[in-house]
N, C-alpha and C positions, 0 to 999 in steps of 0.2 A: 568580364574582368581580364581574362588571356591577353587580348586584344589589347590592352594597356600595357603588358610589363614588356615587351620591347621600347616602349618610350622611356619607361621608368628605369628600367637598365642603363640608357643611354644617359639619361640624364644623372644618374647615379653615377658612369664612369665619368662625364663633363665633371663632376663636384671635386674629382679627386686630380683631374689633369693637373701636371705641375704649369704655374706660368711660364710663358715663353722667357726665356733667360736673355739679357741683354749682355753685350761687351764689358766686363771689367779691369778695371787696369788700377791696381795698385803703386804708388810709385814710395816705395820703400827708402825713410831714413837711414841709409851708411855714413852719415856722416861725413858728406864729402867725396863719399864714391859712389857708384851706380849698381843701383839692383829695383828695377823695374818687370812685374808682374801682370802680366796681361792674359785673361781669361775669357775667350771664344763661347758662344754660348751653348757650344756642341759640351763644351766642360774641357777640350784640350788647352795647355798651359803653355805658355811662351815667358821665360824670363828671359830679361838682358842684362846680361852682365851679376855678377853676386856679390860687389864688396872687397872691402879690406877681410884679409887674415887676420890672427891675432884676438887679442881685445878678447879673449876668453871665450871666441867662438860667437861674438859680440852678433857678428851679422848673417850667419849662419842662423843663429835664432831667431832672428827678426823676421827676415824671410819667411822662415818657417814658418812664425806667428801670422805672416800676412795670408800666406798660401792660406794656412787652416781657416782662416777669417773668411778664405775666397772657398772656402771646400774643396781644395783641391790637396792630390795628394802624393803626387807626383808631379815632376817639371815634364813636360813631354816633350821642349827643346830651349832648349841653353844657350843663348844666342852670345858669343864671348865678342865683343866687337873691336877689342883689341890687348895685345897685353900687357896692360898696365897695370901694377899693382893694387889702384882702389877701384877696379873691374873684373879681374879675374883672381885675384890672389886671395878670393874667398870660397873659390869652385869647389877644391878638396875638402874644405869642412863640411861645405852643405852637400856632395857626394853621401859622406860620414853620416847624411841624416835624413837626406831625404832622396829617392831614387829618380834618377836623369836618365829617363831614353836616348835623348839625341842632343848628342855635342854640336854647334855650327860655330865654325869659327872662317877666318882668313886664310890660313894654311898658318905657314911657321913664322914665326916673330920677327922683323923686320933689326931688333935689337940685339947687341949683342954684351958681352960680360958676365959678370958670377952673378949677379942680381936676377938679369933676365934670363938668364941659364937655367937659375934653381926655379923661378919664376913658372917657364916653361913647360919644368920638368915636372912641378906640382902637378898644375894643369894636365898635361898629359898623362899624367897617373892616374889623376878622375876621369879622361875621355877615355880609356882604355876599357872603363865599366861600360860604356854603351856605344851608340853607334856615330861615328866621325863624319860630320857634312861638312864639306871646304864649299863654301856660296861665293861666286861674283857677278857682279853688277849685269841686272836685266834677271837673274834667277826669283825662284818666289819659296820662299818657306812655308812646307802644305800643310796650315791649321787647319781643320776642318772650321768655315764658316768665317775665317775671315782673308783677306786677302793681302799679303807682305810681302811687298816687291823691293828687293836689294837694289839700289840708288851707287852705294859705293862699298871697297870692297878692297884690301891690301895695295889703294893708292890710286886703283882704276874708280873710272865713272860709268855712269849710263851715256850711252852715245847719242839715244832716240829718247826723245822727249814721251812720257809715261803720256798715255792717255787722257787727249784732253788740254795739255801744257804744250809748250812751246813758242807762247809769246815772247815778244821782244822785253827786254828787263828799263824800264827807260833809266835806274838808279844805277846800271852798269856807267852810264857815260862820265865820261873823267876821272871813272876810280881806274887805278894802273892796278895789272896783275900782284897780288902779294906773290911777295916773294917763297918760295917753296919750303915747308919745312918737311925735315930730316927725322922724326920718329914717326913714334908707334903712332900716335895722333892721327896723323897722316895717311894710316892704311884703316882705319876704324871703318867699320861697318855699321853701314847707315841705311834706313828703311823709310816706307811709304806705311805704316796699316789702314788699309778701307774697313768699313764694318757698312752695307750699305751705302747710307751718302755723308758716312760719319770717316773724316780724314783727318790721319797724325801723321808729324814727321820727327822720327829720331834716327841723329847721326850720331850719337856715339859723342867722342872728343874729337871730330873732323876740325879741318884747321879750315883759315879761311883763305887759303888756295885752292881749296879742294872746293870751299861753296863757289869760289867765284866759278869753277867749271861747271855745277850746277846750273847757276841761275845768267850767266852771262854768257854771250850778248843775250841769250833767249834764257827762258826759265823752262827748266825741265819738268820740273816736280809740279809746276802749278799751285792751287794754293789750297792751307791748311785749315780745320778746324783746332787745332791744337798742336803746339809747338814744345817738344819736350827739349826744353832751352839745352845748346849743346856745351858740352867743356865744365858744367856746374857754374855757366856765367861768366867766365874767364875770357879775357880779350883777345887768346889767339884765335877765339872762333867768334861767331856771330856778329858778321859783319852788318851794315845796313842794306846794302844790296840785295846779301839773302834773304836774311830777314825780312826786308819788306815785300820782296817777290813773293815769299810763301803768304803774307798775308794773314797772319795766325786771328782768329779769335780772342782767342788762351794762348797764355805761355804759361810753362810749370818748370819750376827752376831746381833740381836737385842738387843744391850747397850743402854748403857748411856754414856751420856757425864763423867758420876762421878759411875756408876755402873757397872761394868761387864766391861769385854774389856781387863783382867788382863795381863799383858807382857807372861807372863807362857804358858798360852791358846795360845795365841795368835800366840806364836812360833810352840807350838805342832798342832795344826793348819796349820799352813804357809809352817811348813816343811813333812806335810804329802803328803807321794808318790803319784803322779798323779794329785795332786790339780791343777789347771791352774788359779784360780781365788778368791780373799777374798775380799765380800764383808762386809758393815758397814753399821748400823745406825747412828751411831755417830762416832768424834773422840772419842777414849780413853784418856783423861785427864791424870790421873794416867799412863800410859801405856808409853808415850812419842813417838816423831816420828820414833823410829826406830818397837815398837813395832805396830804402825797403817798400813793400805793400805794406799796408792796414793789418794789423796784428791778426785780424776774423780773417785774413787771406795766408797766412806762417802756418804750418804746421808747428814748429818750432821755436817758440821766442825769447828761451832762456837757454845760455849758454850749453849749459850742464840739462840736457835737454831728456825728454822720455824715449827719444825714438819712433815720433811718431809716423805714417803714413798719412800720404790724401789720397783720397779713392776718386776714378773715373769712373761714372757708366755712362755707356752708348745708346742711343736705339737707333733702328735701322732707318728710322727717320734724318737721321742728325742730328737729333736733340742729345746733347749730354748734360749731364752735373756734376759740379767736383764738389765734392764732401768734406772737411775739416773735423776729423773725432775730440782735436782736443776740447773745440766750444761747441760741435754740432752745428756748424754754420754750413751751411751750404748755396751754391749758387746753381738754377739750370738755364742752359745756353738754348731757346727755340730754334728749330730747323732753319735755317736761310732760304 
């Protein structure tokens, strides 16, 4: 009988192994501002950006709620992609509640006045608790087990095409450079994440000066499993050039019920080559129903809304699924 309990051991610790944890990415209701959740399967956490202030600590809680949803218990980096009040002018609360290793931002505000001053200066009261990474373009933020390659970065770009990219864009011809805008927008910090052969791309509110440097005449980035729509839908970014160069799968739209969501986007969006799926945070009010998804695709479809979230997971395959908790609908995307 000896002779057996080394099998029976082993098989006893096989029964209790955790399963292999895949990519999660939360993309949390602010109601118009950004706070997006992404959890590595090592367990380290990447949020971008935190929300509006305000609102009785409105998004601070949410977060929170999504973290705990994700087991996670701490942010291990705080990715601020630029400063604008419905992105970072939620940092200090959720300092207040939940602990932030590592700050990453741009360097200093592009912006100047008593708005972006106090704006700022919040902000920097909560990066003071931990530790300050200024990232530009070609740098990589070190989750353990996935891989975030900084694209753009306080107004710069990548110069060398990521791995893989650097085709010619054919949707650049005839479009004339946009003309350059003057904020924060404009310096936003925008990323690549690989999870395996699993790819997203979030810029932040980059404008679309800054995509046409991206994807024209050649395309940098190559192309996406998932498009976390930029701007909350809004027509100074998402142009069709870029957009169609990255190729998305998915789009996932972080609006508002009365923000972002514009009919415009939303076509050039919808009607991009190869897309199979557009997701929502909210309906779009403004937009009307011919411009929204199918309600089983909204996280949120009444005005006066719950707050909901839609969840990603990844595997190292490429296969993902996004999840809807208000109906339990979900869809999974097989590997390509």
């Amino acid at each position: 009988m000896w002779k057996l309990r080394p099998a029976i051991l082993l098989m006893g610790a096989a029964a209790v192994l955790p399963a292999a944890r895949n990519l999660e990415v939360y993309c949390i209701d602010v109601e118009g501002g950004k706070a997006t959740l992404w959890v590595a399967p090592s367990g380290e956490s990447m949020l971008v950006d935190a929300g509006w202030p305000g609102f009785n600590h409105r998004d601070a809680e949410r977060i929170a709620a999504a973290a705990k949803a994700a087991g996670v218990r701490k942010i291990d980096y705080l990715v601020v992609t630029h400063f604008h009040t419905d992105h970072a002018g939620g940092v200090l609360q959720l300092s207040e509640k939940m602990s932030i290793r590592n700050f990453v931002d741009h360097g200093a505000s592009s912006e100047t006045g008593k708005p972006a001053e106090v704006l700022f200066g919040e902000y920097s009261r909560a990066r003071d608790k931990g530790t300050h990474i200024v990232v530009k373009p070609g740098d990589t933020i070190p989750i353990k087990g996935l891989d975030v390659q900084i694209v753009s970065a306080d107004g710069n770009l990548i110069e060398s095409p990521l791995p893989g990219a650097g085709q010619p864009n054919p949707d650049c011809a005839g479009y004339p450079p946009p003309a350059p805008d003057h904020t924060e927008n404009a310096h936003s910090i925008g990323m690549v994440v690989t999870y395996g052969s699993f790819r997203s791309v979030d810029l932040g509110d980059l404008t679309k000066d800054k995509e046409y440097g991206l994807v024209c005449p050649n395309n940098k980035l190559g192309t996406v499993d998932l498009f976390m729509v930029s701007h909350h839908g809004w027509d100074p970014s998402n142009s069709a050039p870029f957009v169609h160069a990255i190729h998305p799968r998915v789009a996932l739209m972080n609006n508002g019920a009365r923000k972002g969501g514009v009919a415009e986007v939303w076509q050039t969006i919808h009607d991009t080559p190869g897309l199979e799926d557009f997701w929502q945070l909210h309906f779009s009010v403004s937009a009307g129903k011919d411009h929204n998804s199918a309600d089983s695709y909204i996280a949120n479809v009444d005005e006066e809304c719950q707050g909901l979230w839609l969840r990603v997971t990844a595997q190292k395959d490429g296969t993902f699924t996004v999840y809807n908790p208000r109906n339990k609908f979900e869809r999974t995307y097989k590997q390509r």
